[in-house]
Residue, then its C-alpha position, 0 to 999 in steps of 0.5 A: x202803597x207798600x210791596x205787598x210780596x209775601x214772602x213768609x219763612x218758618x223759623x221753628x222746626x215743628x211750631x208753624x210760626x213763620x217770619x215776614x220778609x226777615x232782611x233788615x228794614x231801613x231806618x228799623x225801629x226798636x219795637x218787640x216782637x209782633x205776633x199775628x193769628x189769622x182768622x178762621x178759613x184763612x192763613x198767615x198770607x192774610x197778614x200781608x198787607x199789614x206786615x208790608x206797612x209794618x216793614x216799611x215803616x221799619x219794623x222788623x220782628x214780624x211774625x205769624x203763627x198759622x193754626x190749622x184748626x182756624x184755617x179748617x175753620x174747626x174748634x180750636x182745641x189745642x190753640x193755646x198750647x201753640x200760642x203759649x209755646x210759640x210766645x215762648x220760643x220768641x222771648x226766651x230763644x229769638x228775641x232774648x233781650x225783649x220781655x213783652x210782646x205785641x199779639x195782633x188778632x183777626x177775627x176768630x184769631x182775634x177771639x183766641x188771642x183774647x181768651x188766651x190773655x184772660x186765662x194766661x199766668x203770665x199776662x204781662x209777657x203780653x204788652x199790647x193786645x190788638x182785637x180786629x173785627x173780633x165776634x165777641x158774644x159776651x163780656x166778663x161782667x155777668x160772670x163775676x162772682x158775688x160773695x155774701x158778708x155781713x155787717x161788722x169789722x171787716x178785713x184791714x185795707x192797709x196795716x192801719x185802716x180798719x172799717x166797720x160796715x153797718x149793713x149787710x154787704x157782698x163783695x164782687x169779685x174778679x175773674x181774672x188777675x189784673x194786668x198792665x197789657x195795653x188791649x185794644x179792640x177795632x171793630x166796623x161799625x156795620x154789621x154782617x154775615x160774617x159776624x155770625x150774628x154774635x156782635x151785639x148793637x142795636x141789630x144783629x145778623x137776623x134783625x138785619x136780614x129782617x130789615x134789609x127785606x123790609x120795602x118800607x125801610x131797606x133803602x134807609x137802613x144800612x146796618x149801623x151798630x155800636x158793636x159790642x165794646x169790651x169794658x176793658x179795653x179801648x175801643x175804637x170803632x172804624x166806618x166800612x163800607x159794606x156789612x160784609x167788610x170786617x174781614x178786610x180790616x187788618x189791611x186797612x190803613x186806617x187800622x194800621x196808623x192806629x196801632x202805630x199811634x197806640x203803641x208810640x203811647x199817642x193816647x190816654x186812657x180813662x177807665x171808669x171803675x165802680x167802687x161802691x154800690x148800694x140801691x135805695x128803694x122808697x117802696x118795698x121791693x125785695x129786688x131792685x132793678x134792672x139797671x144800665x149804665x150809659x158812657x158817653x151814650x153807649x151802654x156799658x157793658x154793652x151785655x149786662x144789668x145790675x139787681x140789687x137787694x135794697x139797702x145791701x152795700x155792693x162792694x167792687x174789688x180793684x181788680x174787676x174791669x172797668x165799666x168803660x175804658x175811653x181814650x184820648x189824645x195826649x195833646x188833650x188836656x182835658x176830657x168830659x164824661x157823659x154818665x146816665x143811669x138807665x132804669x130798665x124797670x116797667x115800673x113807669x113813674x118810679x123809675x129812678x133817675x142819674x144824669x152827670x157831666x164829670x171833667x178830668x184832667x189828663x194831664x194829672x195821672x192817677x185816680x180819682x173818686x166820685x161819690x153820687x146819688x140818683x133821685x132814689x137816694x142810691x149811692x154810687x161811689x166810682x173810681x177814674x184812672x187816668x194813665x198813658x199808653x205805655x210807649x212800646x214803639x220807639x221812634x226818634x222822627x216822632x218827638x214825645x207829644x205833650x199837652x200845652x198849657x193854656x196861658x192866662x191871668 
């Protein structure tokens, strides 16, 4: 067990950003600045337990930006304004020579972290984003933008390909600019009070209450959920012992020894990208849908299902999220998918069907394009990106993992 002193010191004169025993750390590890926001009701003193892992590991730059409207538990109005000035201070004035840094949130921290990531201009200052125990209400998918085109040439792809669409077809947008930052997202996998029922699974906070009161099923049921996982970022889901328990997550070592392994780039990354859609329909319906999809058992989005006009070709900008973001040990060679269309339909007898197995090689990184149809004769086209976690924390006790190669005839 580390020392758990809290020994926090303001580095700013007007920002509240405060540093985490500033003395050097033996056998220091080059790393970039790590930057903690607390959850609501709470202070930089909830950091504690984690900074004193990080110190003894070796990691020096630790820091805190302590909000007063999370630690009253009130709206946070002018949030982004303090992270962005704070971001700012450590890269151009504490820490000159580092260009990313590493953003770790607790809960309604966590949420701001977040929402500052998406709407930041500069996303890429921003290397890895850790979320813990996060109340996320929603993803990005059923926002984006649709806009309509028509059949005919459409724009070049590159300075020689043209294509001609002979169908009617829209293209979905993104929200956001796409980025390279590493996100993160570590949730329990039991759901409680603290979530304020916003955390989306099987149950939420009420259907919980509900069932817990039942007497034919309280003594069973113990609140397990799939959480709601963002489609963006690799999920990583921890057991707790108590429904009430997310706010202990970010001292909890487990979630310590994963964020280390994320940031020594200890794992692959497998995003599942839709590239092409286009819904077949044997009868006359003006609308088809809705349907889901499941990865590897869980539905993603965990929030969103797809309608589509018959016929009508859905085209996906590379910048729109991923469907799923898996990961997987660089030790790893390969790595199967599990991919179900679920048809959400009453229309029983006519539900269409899709059921595949997809193996990738991880150790070719890069993408590659899968073209498939379910039993209605919809066409499918999907893009899987293969890529390392990029390696942020250098440590030279740990050598660079590398998968063996089977030997054989």
């Amino acid at each position: 067990m580390p020392n758990l002193s809290t020994r926090w010191q303001q580095v700013h004169p007007t920002l509240p950003i405060y540093q985490y025993d500033p003395t050097p750390a033996t056998k220091a590890k080059a790393c970039p600045p790590i930057l903690m926001l607390h959850s609501s009701l709470s202070s930089r003193r909830s950091w504690g337990v984690m900074s004193a892992y990080f110190k003894e590991y070796g990691l020096e730059k630790l820091y805190a930006l302590e909000l007063s409207e999370l630690q009253n538990g009130l709206p946070p109005r002018q949030v982004f304004q303090e992270l962005e000035s704070t971001i700012d201070f450590l890269l151009n004035d504490r820490h000159p020579r580092d260009q990313r840094i590493i953003l770790i949130g607790h809960g309604t921290g966590g949420l701001v972290a977040y929402r500052y990531w998406q709407a930041s201009k500069q996303p890429n200052t921003i290397g890895a984003l850790f979320v813990i125990g996060t109340p996320h209400d929603t993803t990005v998918f059923p926002l984006l933008p649709e806009e309509v085109g028509r059949k005919g040439p459409i724009p070049p792809i590159d300075a020689k390909t043209t294509m001609t669409i002979p169908i009617n077809f829209s293209k979905i947008r993104a929200l956001y600019a796409s980025s390279s930052t590493l996100v993160i997202n570590i949730i329990g996998h039991q759901i409680g009070p603290d979530f304020d029922g916003v955390v989306r699974g099987e149950h939420t906070s009420i259907a919980f209450e509900h069932l817990s009161q039942n007497p034919n099923i309280r003594d069973t049921f113990d609140g397990t959920i799939n959480g709601l996982r963002l489609p963006e970022a690799v999920n990583e889901v921890f057991r707790v012992h108590r429904q009430n328990e997310h706010f202990r997550l970010n001292k909890d070592k487990r979630v310590f020894d994963f964020i280390l392994s994320c940031l020594r780039g200890e794992y692959y990354q497998v995003k599942l990208k839709l590239v092409g859609l286009q819904l077949k329909s044997t009868g006359n319906n003006d609308l088809i849908g809705p349907i889901a999809f499941e990865v590897n058992g869980n539905r993603m989005p965990a929030d969103s299902a797809f309608y589509g006009e018959p016929n009508h070709l859905y085209l996906f900008e590379d910048s729109v999220p991923p469907l799923c973001t898996l990961h997987y040990p660089v030790t790893n060679i390969s790595c199967a998918i599990t991919l179900h269309l679920k048809d959400l339909s009453n229309q029983r007898g006519k539900r269409r069907r899709m059921y595949t197995r997809l193996y990738i090689p991880l150790r070719q990184e890069g993408s590659i394009a899968h073209a498939m149809q379910d039993s209605e004769g919809s066409d499918y086209t999907w893009r899987i990106v293969v890529e390392r976690m990029p390696r942020l924390l250098h440590d030279p006790a740990i050598p660079d993992l590398r998968p063996e190669l089977p030997r054989g005839i």
